[in-house]
C-alpha positions in Angstrom: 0.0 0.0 0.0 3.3 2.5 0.5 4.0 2.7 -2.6 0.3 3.4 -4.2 0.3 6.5 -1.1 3.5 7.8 -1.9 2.0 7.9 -5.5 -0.6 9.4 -4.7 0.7 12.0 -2.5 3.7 13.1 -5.3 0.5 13.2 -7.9 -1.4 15.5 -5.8 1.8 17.9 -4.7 2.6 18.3 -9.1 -1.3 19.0 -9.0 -1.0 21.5 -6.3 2.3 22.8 -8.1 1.0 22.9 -10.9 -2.3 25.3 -10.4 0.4 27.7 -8.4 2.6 27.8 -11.7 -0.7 28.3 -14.0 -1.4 31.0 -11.5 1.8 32.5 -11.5 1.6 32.8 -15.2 -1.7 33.8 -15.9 -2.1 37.5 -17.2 -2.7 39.6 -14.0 -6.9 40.6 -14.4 -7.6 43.8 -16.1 -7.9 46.6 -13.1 -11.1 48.3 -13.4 -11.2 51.6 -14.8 -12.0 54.6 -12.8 -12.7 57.2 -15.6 -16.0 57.5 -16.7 -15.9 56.8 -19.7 -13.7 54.0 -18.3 -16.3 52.2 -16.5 -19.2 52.4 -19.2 -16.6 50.8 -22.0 -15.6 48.0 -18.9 -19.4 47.4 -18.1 -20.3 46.9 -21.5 -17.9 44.4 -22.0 -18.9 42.1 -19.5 -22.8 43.1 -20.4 -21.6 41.7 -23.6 -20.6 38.5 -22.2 -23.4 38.1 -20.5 -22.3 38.7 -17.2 -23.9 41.8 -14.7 -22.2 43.5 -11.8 -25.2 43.1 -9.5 -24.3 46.9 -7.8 -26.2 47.0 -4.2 -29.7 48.1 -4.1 -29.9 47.5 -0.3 -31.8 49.6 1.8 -28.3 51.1 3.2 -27.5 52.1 -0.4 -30.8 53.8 -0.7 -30.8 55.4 2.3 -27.2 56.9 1.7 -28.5 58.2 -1.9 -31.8 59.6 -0.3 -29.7 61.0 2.7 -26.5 62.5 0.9 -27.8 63.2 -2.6 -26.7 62.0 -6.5 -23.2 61.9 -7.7 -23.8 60.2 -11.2 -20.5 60.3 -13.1 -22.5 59.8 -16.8 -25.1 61.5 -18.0 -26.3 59.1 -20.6 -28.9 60.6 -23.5 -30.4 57.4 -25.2 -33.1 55.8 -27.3 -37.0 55.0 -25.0 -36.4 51.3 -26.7 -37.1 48.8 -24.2 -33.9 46.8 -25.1 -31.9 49.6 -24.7 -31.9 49.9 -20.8 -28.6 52.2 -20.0 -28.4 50.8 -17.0 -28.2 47.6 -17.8 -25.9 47.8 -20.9 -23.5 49.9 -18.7 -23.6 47.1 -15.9 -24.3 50.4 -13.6 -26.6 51.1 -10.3 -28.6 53.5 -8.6 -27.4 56.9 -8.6 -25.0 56.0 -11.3 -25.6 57.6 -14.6 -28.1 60.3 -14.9 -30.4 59.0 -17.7 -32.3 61.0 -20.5 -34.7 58.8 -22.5 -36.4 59.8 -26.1 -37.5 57.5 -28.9 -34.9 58.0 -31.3 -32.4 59.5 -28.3 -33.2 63.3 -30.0 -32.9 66.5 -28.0 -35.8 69.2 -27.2 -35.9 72.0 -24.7 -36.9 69.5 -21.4 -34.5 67.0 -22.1 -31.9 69.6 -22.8 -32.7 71.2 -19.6 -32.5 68.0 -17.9 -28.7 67.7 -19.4 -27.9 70.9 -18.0 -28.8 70.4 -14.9 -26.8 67.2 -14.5 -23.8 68.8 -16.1 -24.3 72.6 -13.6 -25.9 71.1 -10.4 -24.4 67.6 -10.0 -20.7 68.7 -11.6 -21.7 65.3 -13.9 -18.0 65.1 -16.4 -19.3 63.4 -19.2 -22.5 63.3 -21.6 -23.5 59.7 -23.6 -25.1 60.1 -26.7 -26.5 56.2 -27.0 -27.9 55.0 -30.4 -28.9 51.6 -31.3 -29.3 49.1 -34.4 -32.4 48.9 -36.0 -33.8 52.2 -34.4 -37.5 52.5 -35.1 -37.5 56.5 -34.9 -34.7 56.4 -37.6 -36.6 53.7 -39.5 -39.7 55.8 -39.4 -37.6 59.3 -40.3 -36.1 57.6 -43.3 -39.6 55.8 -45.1 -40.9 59.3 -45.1 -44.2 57.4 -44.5 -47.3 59.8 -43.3 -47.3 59.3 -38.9 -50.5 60.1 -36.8 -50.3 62.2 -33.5 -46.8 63.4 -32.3 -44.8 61.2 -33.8 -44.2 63.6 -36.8 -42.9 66.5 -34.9 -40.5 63.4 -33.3 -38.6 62.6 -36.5 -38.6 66.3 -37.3 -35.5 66.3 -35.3 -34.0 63.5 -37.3 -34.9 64.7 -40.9 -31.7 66.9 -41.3 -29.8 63.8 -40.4 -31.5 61.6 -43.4 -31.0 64.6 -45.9 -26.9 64.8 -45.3 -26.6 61.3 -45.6 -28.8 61.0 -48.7 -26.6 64.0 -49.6 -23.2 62.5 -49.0 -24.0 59.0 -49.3 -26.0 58.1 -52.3 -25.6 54.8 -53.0 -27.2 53.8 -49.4 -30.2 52.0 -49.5 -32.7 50.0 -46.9 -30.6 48.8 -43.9 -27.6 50.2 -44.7 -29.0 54.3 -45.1 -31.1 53.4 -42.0 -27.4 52.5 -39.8 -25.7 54.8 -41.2 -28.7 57.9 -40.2 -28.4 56.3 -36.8 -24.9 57.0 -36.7 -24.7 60.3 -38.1 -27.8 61.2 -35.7 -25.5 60.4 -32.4 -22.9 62.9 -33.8 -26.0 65.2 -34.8 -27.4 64.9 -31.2 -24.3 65.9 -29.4 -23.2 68.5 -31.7 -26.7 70.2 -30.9 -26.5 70.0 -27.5 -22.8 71.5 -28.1 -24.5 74.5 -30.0 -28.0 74.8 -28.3 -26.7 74.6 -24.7 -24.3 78.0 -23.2 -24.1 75.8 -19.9 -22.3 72.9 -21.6 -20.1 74.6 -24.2 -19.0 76.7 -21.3 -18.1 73.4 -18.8 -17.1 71.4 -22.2 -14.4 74.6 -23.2 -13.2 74.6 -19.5 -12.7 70.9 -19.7 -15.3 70.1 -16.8 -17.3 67.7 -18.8 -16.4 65.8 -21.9 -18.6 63.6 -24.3 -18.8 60.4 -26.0 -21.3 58.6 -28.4 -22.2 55.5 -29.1 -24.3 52.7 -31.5 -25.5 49.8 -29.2 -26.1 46.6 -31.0 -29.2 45.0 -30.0 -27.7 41.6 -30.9 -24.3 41.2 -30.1 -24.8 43.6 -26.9 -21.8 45.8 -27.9 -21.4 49.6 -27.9 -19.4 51.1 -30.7 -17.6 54.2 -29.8 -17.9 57.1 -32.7 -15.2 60.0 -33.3 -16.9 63.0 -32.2 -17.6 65.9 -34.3 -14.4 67.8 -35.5 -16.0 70.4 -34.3 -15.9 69.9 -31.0 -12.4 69.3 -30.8 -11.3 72.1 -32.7 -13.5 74.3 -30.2 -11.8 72.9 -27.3 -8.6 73.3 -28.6 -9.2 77.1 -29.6 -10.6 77.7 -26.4 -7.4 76.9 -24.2 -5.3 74.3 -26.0 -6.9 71.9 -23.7 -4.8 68.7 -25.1 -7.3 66.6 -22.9 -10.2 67.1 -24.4 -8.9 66.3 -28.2 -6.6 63.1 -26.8 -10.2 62.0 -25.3 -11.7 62.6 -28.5 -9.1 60.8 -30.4 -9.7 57.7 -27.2 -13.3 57.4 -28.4 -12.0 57.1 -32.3 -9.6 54.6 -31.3 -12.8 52.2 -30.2 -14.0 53.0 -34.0 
């Protein structure tokens, strides 16, 4: 019997040695990122995976939030879509992201006043402009198709959008016109709130707040970072030569 123990016991030390040395080599994990835009790219990628962060909705963490106020770190301006849940996408919790919802993620007056408060009141540093495949508001702006109630005066603020990219891209037809509007209408959305909003473009030229937009797919659960207007970085580097605000820019291009 010695001799099947001994074998035993030299079989389970290699074992033992042998999880130590996989360990030991194993790439260290990824440290989670503390930026904001940061956290929304590292959420997404485990949303993607299927895998959710669970953050604490215990009655301490609501009473701390009721108690001590909202410190969102996003302010996140996406589509009403009910697959398009911010929250979830971002792997995020309560008190979070500060989220602004519209069908086709467009901007009016109350939702742009919402922005501004988030961006003046709660110091929030960065605005998400959040499209998504296979937008119905797009679909719906692009057919040209008579609507009924409000819904014209909804794709009103996505008309321009279809006319430059019927302009500049011709040959687009069906599917590929309507992602390619969706697109163009993130980069549309935040370069109105740029213009429209004194409150932002001042915090945006002082580098308090920066922005970032993105297409969600609906199938493979990914966001796909856009480069952000040239306009914008061209105003933030005339404003102070703020090199931060063009190298995040050019950060959000690099997910492209």
């Amino acid at each position: 019997m010695k001799p099947m123990v001994q074998a035993l016991a030299v079989g389970l030390i290699a074992a033992g040695v042998g999880v130590v040395a996989g360990r030991m080599l194993a790439p260290p994990p990824k440290p989670i990122p503390t930026d904001p835009l940061g956290k929304l790219q590292y959420g997404n990628e485990l949303f993607a995976k299927g895998k959710l962060l669970l953050p604490p909705v215990d009655e301490m963490t609501r009473y701390t939030l009721a108690t001590e106020g909202q410190k969102p770190f996003a302010v996140v301006v996406a589509c009403s879509d009910s697959r398009v849940p911010p929250e979830l996408i971002f792997n995020q919790g309560l008190g979070q992201l500060f989220v602004v919802r519209v069908a086709g993620n467009v901007i009016n007056k109350e939702n742009l006043a919402s922005i501004e408060y988030a961006v003046e009141h709660l110091k929030t540093p960065l605005i998400v402009v959040l499209g998504h495949t296979h937008c119905g508001a797009v679909r719906a702006a692009v057919s040209g198709e008579p609507l009924n109630g409000h819904l014209p005066h909804l794709v009103e603020h996505i008309a321009p959008v279809v006319r430059q990219v019927r302009s500049t891209h011709p040959h687009l037809k069906d599917d590929a016109l309507i992602e390619r509007v969706v697109r163009e209408n993130v980069r549309h959305v935040i370069q109105t709130i740029y213009q429209r909003s004194a409150i932002v473009r001042r915090h945006y030229e002082l580098g308090k707040v920066g922005f970032a937009g993105g297409v969600f797919s609906l199938r493979e659960g990914k966001v796909e970072w856009l480069q952000l207007p040239e306009t914008l970085e061209a105003s933030a580097t005339k404003a102070h030569g703020d090199k931060a605000a063009v190298a995040h820019s050019r950060r959000n291009d690099s997910h492209h």
